[in-house]
N, C-alpha and C positions, 0 to 999 in steps of 0.2 A: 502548492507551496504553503509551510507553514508562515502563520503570523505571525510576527517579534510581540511580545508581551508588551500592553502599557506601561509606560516610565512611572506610571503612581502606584504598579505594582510592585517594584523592586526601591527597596529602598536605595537612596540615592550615595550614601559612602557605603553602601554592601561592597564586600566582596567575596569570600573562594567560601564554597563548600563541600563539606570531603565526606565519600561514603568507604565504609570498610566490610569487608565478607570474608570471615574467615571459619565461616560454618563447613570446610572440606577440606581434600587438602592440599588445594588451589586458595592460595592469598587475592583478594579480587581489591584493587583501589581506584576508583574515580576522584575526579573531581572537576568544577565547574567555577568561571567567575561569576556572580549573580546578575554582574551588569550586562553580561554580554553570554546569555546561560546557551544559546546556539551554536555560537559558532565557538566557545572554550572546553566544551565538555571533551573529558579525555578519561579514557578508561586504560585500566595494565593489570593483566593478571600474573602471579607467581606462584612456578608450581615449587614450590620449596617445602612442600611437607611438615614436618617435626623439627624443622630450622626455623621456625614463624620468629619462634623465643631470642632469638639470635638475629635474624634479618628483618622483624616486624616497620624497624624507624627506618631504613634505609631505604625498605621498599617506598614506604609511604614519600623519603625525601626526593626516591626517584621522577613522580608526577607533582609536588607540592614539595619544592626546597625547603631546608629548615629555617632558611629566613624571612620564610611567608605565610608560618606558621600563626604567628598574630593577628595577621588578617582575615582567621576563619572567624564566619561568623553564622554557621549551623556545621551541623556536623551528623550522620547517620550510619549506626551499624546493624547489620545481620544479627541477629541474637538466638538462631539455633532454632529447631536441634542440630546437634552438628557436633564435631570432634569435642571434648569435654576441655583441653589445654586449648587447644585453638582458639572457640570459641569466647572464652573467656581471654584471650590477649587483645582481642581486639576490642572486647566492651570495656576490658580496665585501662586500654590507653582511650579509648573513646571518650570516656567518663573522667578520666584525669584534667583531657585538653576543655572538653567543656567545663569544667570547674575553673581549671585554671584562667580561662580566656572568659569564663561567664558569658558561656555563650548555647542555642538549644540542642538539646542531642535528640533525635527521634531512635526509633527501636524499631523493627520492622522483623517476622518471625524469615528465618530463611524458606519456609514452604509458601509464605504468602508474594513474595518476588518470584518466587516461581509461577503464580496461580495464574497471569495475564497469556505466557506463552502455552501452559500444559491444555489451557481453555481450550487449545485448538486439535486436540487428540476426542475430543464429543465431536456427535454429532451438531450442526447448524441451529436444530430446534432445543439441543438440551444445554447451550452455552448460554442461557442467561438461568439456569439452577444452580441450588447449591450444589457443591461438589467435594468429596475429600481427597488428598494429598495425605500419600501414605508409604512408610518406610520402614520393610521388614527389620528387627534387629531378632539376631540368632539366639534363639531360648528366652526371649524377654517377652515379645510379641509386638505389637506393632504400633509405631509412635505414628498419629495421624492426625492432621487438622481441618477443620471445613470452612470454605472459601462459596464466594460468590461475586463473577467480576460483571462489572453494570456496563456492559458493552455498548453503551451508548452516553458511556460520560470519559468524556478523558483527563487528565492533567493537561496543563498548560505547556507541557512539551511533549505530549501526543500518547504516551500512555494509557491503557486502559486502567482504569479505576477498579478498585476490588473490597468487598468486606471481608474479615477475617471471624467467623462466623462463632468458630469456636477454636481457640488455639492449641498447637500440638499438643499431644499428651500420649500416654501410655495407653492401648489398651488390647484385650485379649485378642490372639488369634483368630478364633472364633466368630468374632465381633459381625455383624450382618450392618454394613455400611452402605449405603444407596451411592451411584456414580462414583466409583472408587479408580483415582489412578495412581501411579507410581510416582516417587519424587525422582526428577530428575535435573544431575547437578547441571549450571550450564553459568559458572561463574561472574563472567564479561558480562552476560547478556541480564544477568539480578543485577550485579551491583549498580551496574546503568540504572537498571527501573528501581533500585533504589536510593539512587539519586536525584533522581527525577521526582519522586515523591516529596523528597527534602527540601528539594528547590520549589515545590508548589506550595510545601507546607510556609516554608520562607516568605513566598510573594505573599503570600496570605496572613502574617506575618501570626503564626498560630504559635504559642508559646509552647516551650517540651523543657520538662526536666531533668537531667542527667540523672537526679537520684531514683527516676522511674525506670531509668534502662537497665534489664536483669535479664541472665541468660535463662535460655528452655535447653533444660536436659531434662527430660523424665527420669531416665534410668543413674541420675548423680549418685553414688555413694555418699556422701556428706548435703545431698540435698539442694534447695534454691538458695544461692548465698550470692 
């Protein structure tokens, strides 16, 4: 049985914080109270595709009403790689609310939420090396990042801890990559562990600024904007 967190780690009028993933083309939204991060945490995913643009606020009013909006007081999104429109609707409402509410946004790569579950496709002895997460694109070549998760440290709601060694990027086909595995989407089960991050980064009360959260697309026609 897990431990409930010390009351000196949560600040005491915290409340709700909201993660968003829409690096695919599954809408993933959590959210959690901070006073009570065990037993509020609630996750919903939607598979609405090319409708994100159209159903993006509704989803989100679906687990977090719009009149409880005010009371976020951290907030974290998926920032790609991942669909180029998608992804971006969810860092420019992410980056809105926390300006608006002045409050922290964290950034989290979508391969690195993945890194704690794919851990378990090595073998026993090679899960505590680096490793890359990696995702063909047709005629581009391969967007890949390197991860390292410290399988002996957790977050404060039971998480495996991770580095992000070197983040996604473009590179050749060819490329000769040590420990290579495949990205794979599993929506519900990231946007969970990345709010589980948010909520640790919170209790610890580690400062994030929305002007630092920008999307990963390597292959952008108009570039990192």
């Amino acid at each position: 049985m897990k431990s409930k967190p010390t009351e000196d780690l949560v600040c005491e009028n915290s409340s709700f914080i909201l993660a968003l993933h829409s690096s695919s083309e599954d809408f993933g939204v959590a959210i959690l109270d901070s006073r009570e991060p065990f037993s509020s945490l609630k996750t919903a995913v939607f598979p609405i595709g090319r409708q994100l643009s159209n159903s993006i606020l509704s989803c989100v009013n679906t687990l977090l009403p719009f009149h409880d909006w005010p009371k976020l007081v951290r907030i974290s999104v998926a920032t790609g790689p991942g669909g180029f429109t998608g992804t971006r609707l969810s860092i420019v409402m992410a980056r809105t609310l926390a300006q608006q509410l002045s409050c922290p946004l964290d950034g989290f790569s979508s391969f690195s939420l993945m890194a704690p579950r794919l851990l378990n496709e090595f073998a026993k002895e090679d899960r505590e090396k680096p490793f890359w997460i990696c995702k063909s694109l047709e005629r581009r070549g391969l967007v890949a990042g390197c991860y390292q998760v410290l399988s002996n440290s957790q977050t404060i709601l039971g998480t495996k801890k991770f580095l992000e060694l070197e983040t996604p990027k473009l590179i050749p086909f060819n490329s000769q990559l040590n420990s290579l595995v495949e990205a794979k989407e599993n929506v519900d089960a990231d946007v969970r562990i990345l709010l589980e991050r948010s909520y640790e980064f919170h209790a610890g009360q580690q400062p994030a600024q929305w002007t630092e959260v920008l999307p990963i697309y390597p292959t952008s026609p108009v570039g990192r904007v």
